[in-house]
C-alpha positions in Angstrom: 22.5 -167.2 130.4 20.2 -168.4 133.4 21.4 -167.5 136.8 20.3 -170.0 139.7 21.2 -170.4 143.2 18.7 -173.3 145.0 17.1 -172.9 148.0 18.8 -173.7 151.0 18.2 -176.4 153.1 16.6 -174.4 155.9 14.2 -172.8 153.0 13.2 -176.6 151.6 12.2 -177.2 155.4 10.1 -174.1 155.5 8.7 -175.2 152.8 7.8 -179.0 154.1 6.7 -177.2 157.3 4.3 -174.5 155.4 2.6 -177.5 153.6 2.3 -179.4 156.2 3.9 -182.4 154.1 5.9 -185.3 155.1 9.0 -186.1 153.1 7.4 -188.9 150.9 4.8 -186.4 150.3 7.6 -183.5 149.3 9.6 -186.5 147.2 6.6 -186.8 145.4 5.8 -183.1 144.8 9.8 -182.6 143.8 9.6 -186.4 141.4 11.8 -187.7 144.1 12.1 -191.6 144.5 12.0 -191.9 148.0 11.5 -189.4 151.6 14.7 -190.6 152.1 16.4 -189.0 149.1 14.0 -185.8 149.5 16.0 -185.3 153.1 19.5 -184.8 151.2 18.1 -181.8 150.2 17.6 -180.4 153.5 20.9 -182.2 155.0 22.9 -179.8 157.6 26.4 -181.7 156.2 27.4 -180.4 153.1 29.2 -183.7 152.2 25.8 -185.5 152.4 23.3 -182.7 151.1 22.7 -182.6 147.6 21.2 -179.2 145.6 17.9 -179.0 144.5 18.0 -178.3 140.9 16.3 -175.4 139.0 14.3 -178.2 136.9 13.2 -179.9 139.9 12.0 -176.8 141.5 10.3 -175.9 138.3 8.6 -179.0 138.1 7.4 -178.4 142.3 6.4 -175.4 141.5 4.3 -175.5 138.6 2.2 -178.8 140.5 0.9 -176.2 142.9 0.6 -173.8 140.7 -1.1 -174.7 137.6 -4.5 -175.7 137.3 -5.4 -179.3 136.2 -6.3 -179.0 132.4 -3.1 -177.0 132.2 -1.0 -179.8 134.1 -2.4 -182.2 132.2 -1.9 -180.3 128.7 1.7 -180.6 129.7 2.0 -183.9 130.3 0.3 -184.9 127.2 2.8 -182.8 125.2 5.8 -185.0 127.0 3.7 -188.3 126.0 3.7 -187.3 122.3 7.5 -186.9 122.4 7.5 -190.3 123.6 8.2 -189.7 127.3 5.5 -192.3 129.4 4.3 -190.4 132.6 1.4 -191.1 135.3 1.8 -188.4 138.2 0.2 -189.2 141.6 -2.7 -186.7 142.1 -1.1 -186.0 145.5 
């Protein structure tokens, strides 16, 4: 059983801020459509804020953290179970 609680708003704008990203650039990190949709995750009203999910955070993470060839290894393993992907080198 996997246990998650998500980052809280103020810790996704910590994170913006520590990067030195705008939101476009965090929507694109996170496979966000939009800067607009990246700010419900850090939205003070809890009717309008959405979670950020443990997949998505995953997927954030392992951009910074993995080196290209690995990255890239990845993706090609999506491709050959027929997923079609291009990231932005962002």
């Amino acid at each position: 059983m996997t246990h998650y609680i998500p980052p809280s708003p103020e810790d996704m704008e910590r994170l913006k801020q520590e990067l030195g990203k705008s939101s476009t650039d965090m929507a694109n990190l996170f496979g966000v459509s939009s800067g607009r949709q990246w700010r419900k995750y850090m939205a003070a009203d809890a009717n309008n804020r959405r979670d950020m999910g443990m997949h998505m955070l995953f997927f954030a993470m392992a951009r910074m953290e993995l080196d290209s060839e690995t990255m890239e290894r990845i993706l090609n393993r999506m491709r050959a179970v027929g997923a079609t992907i291009e990231l932005d080198k962002a």
